[in-house]
N, CA, C and O of each residue as an XYZ file, in Angstrom:
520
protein
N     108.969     95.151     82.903
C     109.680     93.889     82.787
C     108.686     92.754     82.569
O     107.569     92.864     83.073
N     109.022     91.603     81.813
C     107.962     90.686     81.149
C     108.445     89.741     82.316
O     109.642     89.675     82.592
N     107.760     89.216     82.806
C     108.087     87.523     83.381
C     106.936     87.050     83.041
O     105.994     87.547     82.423
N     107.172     85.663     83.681
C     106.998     84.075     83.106
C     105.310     83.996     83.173
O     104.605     84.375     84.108
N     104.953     83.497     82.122
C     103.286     82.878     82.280
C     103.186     82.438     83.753
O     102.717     83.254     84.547
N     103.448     81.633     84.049
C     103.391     80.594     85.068
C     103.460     82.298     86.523
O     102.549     82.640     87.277
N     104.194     82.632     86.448
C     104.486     83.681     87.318
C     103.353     84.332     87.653
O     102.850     84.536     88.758
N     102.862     84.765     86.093
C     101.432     85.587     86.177
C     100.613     84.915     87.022
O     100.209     85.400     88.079
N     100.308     83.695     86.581
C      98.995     82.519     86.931
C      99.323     82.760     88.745
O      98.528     82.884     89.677
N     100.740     82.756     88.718
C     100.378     82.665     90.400
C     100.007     83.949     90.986
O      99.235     84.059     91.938
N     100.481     84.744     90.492
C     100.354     86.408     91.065
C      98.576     86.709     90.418
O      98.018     87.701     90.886
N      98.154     86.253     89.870
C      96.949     86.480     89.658
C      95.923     85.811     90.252
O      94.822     86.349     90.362
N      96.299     83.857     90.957
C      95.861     83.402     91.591
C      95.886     83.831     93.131
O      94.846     83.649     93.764
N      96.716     84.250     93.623
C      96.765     84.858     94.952
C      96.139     86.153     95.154
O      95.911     86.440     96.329
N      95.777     87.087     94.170
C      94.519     87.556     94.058
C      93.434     87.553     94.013
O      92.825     88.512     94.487
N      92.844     86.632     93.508
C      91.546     86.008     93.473
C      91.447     85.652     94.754
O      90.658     86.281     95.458
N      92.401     84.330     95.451
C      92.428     84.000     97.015
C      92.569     85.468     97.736
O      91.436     85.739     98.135
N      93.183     86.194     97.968
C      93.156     87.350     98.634
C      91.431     87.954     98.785
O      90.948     88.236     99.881
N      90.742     88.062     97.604
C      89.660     88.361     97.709
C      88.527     87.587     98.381
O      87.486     88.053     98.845
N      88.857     86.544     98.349
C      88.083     85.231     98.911
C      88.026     85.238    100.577
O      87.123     85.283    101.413
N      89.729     85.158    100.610
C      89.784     85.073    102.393
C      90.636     85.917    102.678
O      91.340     86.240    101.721
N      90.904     86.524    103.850
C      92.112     87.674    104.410
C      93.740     87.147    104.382
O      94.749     87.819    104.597
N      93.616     85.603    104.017
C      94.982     85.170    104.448
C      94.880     84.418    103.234
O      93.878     83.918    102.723
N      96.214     84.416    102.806
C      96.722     83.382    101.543
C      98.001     82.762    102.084
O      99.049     83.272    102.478
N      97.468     81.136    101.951
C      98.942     80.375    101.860
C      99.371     79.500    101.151
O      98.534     79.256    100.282
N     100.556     78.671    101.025
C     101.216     77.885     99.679
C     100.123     77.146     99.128
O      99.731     77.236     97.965
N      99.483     76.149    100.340
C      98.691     75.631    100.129
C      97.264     75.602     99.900
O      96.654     74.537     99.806
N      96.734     76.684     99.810
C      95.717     77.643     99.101
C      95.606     77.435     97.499
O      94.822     76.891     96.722
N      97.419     78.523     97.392
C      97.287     78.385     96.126
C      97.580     76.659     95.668
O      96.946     76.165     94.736
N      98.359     76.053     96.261
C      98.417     74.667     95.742
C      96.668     73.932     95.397
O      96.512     73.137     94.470
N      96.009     74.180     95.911
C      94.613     73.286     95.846
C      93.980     74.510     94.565
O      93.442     74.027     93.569
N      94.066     75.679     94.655
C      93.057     76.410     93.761
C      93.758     76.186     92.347
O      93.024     76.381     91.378
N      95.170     75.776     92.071
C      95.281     75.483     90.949
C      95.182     73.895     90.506
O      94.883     73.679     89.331
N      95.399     72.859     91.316
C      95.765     71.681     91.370
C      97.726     71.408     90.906
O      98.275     70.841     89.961
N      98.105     71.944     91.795
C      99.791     72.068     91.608
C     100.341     70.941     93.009
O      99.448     70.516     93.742
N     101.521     70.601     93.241
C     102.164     69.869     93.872
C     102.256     70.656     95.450
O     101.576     71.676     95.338
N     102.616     70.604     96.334
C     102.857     71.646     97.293
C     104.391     72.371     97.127
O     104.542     73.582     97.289
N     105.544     71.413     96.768
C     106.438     71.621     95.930
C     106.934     72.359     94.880
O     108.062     72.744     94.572
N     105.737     72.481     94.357
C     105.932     73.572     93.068
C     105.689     74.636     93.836
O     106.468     75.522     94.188
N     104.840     74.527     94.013
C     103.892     75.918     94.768
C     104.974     76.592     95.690
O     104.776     77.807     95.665
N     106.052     76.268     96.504
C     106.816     76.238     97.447
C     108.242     77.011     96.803
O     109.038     77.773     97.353
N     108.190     76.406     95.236
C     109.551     77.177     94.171
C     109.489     78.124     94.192
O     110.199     78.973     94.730
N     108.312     78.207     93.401
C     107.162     79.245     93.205
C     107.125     80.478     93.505
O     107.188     81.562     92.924
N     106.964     79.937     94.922
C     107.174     80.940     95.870
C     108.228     82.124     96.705
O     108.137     83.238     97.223
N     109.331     80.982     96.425
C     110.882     81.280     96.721
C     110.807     82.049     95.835
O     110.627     83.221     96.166
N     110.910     81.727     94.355
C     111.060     82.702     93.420
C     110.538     83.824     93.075
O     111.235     84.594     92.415
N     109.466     84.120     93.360
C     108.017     85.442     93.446
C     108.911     86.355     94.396
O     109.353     87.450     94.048
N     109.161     85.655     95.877
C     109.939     86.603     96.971
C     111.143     87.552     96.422
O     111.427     88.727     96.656
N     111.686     86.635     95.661
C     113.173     86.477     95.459
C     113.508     88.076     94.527
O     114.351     88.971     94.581
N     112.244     87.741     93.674
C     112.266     88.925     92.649
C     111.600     90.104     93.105
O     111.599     91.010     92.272
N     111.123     90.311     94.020
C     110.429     90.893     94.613
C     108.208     90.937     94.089
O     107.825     92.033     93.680
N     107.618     90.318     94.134
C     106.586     90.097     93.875
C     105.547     89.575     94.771
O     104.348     89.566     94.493
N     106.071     89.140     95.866
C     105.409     88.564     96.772
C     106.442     88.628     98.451
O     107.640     88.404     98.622
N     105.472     88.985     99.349
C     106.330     89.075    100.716
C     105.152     87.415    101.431
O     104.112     86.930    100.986
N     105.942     87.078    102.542
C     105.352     85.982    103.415
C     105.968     86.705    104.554
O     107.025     87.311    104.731
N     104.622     86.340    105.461
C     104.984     86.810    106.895
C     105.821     85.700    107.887
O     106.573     84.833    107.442
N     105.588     85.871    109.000
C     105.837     84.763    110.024
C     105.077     83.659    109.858
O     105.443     82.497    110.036
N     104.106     84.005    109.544
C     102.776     82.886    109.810
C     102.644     82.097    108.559
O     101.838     81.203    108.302
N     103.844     82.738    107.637
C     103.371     81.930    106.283
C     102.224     82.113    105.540
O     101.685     81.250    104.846
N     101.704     83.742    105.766
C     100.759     84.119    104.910
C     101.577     85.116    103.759
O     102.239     86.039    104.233
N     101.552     84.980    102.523
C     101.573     85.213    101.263
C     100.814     86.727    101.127
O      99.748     86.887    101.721
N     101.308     87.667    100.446
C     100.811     88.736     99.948
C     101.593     89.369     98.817
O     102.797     89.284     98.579
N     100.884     89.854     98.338
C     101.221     90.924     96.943
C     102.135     92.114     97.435
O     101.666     92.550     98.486
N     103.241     92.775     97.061
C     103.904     93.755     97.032
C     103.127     94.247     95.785
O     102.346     93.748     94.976
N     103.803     95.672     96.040
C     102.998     96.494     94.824
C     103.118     95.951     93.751
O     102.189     95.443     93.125
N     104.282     95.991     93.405
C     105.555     94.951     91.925
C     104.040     94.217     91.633
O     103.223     94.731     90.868
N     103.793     92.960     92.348
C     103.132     91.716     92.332
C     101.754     92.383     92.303
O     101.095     92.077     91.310
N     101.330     92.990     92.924
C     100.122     93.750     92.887
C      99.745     93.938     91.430
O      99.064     93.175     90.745
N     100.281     95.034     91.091
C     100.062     95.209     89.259
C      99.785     94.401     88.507
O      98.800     94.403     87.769
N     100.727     93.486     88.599
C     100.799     92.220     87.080
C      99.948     91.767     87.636
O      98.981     91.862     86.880
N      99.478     91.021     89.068
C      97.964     90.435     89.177
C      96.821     91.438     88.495
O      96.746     91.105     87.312
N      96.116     92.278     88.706
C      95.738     93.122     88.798
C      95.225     93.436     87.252
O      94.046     93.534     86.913
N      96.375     93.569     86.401
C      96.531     93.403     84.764
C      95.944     92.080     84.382
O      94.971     91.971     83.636
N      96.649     90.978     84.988
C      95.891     89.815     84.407
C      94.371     89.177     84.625
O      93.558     88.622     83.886
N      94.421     89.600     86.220
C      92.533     89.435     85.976
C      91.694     90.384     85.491
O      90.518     90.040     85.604
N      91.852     91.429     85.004
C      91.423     92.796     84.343
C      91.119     91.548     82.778
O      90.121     91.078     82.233
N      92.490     91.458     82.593
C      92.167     90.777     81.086
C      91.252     89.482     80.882
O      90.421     89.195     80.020
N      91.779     88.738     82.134
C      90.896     86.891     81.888
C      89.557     87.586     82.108
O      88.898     87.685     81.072
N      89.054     88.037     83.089
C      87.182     89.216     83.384
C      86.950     89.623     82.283
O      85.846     89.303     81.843
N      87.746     90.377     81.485
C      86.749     91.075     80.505
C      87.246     90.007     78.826
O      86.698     90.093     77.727
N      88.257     89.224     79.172
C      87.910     88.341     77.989
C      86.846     87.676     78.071
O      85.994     87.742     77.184
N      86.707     86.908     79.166
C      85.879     85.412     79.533
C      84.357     86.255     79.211
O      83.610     85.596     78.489
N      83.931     87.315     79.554
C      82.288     88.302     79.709
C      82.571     88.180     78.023
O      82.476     87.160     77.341
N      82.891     89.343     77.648
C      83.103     89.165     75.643
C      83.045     88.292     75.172
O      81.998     88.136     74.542
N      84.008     87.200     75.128
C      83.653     85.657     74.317
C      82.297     85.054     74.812
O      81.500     84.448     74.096
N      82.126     85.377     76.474
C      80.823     84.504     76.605
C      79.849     85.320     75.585
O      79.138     84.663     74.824
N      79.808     86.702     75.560
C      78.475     87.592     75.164
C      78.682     87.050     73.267
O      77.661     86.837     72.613
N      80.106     86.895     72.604
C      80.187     86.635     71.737
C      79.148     84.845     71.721
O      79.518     84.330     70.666
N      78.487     84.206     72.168
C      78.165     83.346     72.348
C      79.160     81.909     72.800
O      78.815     80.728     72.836
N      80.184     82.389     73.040
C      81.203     80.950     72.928
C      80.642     80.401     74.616
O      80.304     81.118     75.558
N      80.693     79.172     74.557
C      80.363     78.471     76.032
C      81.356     79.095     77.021
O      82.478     79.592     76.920
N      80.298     78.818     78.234
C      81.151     79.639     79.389
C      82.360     79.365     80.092
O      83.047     80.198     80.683
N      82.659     77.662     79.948
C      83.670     76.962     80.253
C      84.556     76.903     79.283
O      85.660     76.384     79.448
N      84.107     77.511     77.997
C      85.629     77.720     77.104
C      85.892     79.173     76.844
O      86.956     79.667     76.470
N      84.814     79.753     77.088
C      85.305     81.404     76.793
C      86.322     81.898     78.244
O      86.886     82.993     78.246
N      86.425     81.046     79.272
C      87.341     81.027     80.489
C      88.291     80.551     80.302
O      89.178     81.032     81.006
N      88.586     79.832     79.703
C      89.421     78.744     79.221
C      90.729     79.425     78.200
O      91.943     79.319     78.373
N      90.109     80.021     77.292
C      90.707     80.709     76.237
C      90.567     82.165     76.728
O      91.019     82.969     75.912
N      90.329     82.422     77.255
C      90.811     83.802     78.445
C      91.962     83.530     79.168
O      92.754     84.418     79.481
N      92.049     82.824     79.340
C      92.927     82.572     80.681
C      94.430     82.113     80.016
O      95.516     82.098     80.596
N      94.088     81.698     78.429
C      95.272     81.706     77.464
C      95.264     82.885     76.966
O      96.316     83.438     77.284
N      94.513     83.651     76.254
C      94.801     85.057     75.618
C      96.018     85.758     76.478
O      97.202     86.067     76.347
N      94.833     85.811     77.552
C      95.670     86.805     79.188
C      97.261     87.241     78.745
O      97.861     88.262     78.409
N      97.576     85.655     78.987
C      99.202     86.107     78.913
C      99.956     86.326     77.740
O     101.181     86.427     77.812
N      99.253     86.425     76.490
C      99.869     86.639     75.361
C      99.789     87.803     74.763
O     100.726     88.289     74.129
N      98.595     88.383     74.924
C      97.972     89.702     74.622
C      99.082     91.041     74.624
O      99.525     91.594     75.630
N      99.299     91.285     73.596
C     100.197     92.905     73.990
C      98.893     93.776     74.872
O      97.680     93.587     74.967
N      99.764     94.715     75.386
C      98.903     96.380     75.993
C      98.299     96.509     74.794
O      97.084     96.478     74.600
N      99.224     96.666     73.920
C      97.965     97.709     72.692
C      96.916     96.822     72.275
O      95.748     97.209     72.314
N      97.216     95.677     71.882
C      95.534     95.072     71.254
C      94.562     95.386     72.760
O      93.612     96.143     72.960
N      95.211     94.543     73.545
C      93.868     94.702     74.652
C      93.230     95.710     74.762
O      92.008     95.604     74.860
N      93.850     97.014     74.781
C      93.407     98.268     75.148
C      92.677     98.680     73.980
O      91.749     99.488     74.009
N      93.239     97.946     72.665
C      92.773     98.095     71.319
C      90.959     97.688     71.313
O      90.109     98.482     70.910
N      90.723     96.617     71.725
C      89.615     95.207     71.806
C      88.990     96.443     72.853
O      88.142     97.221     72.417
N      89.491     96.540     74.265
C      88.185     97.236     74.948
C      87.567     98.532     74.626
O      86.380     98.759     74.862
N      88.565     99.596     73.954
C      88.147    100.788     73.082
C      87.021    100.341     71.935
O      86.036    100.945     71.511
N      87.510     99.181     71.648
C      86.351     99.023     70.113
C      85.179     98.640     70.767
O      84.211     99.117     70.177
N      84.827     97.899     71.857
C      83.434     97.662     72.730
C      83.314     98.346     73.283
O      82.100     98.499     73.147
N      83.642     99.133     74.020
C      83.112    100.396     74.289
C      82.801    101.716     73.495
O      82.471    102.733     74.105
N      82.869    101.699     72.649
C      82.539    102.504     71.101
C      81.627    101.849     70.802
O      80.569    102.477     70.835
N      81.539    100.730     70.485
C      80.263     99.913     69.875
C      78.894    100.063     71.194
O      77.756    100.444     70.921
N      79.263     99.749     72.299
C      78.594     99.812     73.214
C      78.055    101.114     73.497
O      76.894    100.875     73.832
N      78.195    102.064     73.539
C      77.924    103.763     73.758
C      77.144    103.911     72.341
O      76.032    104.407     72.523
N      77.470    103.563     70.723
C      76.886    103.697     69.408
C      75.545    102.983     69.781
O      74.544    103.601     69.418
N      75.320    101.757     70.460
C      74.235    100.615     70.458
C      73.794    101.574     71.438
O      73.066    102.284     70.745
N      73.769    101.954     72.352
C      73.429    102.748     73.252
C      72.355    104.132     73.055
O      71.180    104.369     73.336
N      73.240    104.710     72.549
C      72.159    105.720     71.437
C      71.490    105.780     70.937
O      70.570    106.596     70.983
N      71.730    104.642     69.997
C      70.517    104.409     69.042
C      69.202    103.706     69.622
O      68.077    103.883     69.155
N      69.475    102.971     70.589
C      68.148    102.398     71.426
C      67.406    103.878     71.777
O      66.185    103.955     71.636
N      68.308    105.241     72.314
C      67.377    106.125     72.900
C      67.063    106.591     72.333
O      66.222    107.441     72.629
């Protein structure tokens, strides 16, 4: 099932925070994106709602499996876009930048398409150095 850009950004941002600290809350993600507390709070209702995200008592935020994945998929893609465009020489603050737009547009097949062809190229360059 496809959902919303915006959806991704959060399910992918509460990953990143997850890795950072043991606890994620609204207002976590509200400051790591620069969002309203409000939004962040819809947001949130809505992530639950669909199943993508559980909150405890304490108002800590976590990934269900559902939510797990699509995070999971999307920083897979912004990581190995943002490394490629940088190695392609593009600056590091725009090869992140335009990662972080690809991300959510990208079909499965090109992506999977793009990392098969660098890793072919990479293993060929590889060889021939030895």
């Amino acid at each position: 099932m496809k959902i919303q850009e915006s959806a991704e950004m959060y399910l992918e941002t509460i990953l990143i925070l997850s890795k950072r600290n043991n606890q994620v809350r609204s207002i976590d993600i509200a400051n790591e994106l620069g969002y309203t507390k409000p939004s962040v709070s819809v947001a949130m209702k809505n992530l639950r709602e669909n199943g993508y995200v559980e909150m405890d008592s304490n108002l800590h935020i976590t990934l269900t499996e559902k939510g797990r994945k699509i995070a999971e998929t999307m920083y897979e893609r912004h990581t190995f876009l943002s490394e490629w465009l940088s190695h392609l020489g593009v600056d590091e603050k725009v090869a992140t930048e335009d990662a972080c737009r690809i991300e959510h547009v990208i079909s499965t097949e090109s992506f999977e398409a793009i990392k098969n062809h660098i890793r072919i190229k990479t293993l060929t360059k590889n060889k021939k150095i030895k």
